[in-house]
N, C-alpha and C positions, 0 to 999 in steps of 0.2 A: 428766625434771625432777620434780620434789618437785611431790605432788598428793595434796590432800585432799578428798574427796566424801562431802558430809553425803546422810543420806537418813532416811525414817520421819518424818516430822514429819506434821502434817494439824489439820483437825478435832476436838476432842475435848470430852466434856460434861465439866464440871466434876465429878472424885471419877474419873475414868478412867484409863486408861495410856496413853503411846504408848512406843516403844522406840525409838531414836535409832542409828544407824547411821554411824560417820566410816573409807571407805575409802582407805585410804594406798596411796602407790605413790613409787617414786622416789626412796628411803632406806633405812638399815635402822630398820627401826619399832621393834626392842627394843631399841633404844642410847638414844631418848628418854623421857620422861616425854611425858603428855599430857593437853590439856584441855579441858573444854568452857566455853564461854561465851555467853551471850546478851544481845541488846538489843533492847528492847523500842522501839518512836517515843516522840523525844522525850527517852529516857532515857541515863544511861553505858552502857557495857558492863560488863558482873558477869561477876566467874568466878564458875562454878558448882558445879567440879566438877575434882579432879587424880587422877592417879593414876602411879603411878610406872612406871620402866622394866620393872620387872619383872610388875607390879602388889600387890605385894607391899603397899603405902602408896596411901589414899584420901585427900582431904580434900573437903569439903561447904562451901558457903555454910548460914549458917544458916540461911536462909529455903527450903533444898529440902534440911537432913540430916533424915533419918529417912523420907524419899519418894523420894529419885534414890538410883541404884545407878550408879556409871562402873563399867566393866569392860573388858579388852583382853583377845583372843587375838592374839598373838605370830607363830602360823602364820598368820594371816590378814591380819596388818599392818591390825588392824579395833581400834577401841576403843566403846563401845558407852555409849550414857545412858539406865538405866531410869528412868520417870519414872510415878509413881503417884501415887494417889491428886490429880489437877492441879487446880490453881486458876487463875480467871483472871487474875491476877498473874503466873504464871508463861507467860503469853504474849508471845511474843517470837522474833525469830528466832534461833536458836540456831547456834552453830559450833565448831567442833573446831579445836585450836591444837597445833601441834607445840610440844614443849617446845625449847631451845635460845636459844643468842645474836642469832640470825635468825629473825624471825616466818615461819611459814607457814600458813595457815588456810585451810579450803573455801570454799566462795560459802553457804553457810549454807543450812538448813532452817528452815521456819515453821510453829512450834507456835499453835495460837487453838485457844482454853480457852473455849468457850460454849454456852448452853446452846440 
């Protein structure tokens, strides 16, 4: 069955990194596009972050272009969220979405941005 597993999230001081981890299983991973999203309590859900089947095409929320990197390897069925420079705004738990007509998403990772 179709399975996404966030990982890398934690602790982090505001102006830091963490590197975000979504492993896939149970599809082929380079037929989709994919993406990450996060919700913060209290709040919607924001996409954050796309990238294409190939990964050839990116796109950003404006509030994290010029800090988050998305990236896939293909042989890994892995797609990846760098995240620098953080603020604590961008705390929230965060998840990875298969692209397509039917949602599939992980049980999310939890990023907390503090000092």
């Amino acid at each position: 069955q179709v399975q996404l597993v966030e990982s890398g999230g934690g602790l982090v001081q505001p102006g830091g990194s963490l590197r975000l981890s979504c492993a896939t299983s149970g599809f082929t991973f380079s037929s989709y596009a994919m993406y990450w999203y996060r919700q913060a309590p209290g709040k919607t859900r924001e996409l954050v972050a796309y990238i294409t089947k190939s990964g050839g095409s990116t796109n950003y929320a404006d509030s994290v272009q010029g800090r988050f990197t998305i990236s896939r390897d293909n042989a890994k069925n892995t797609v990846y969220l760098q995240m620098n420079s953080l603020k604590p705004a961008d705390a929230a738990v965060y998840y990875c979405r298969r692209g397509g007509s039917v949602e599939f998403r992980g049980q999310g990772t939890q990023v907390t941005v503090s000092s």
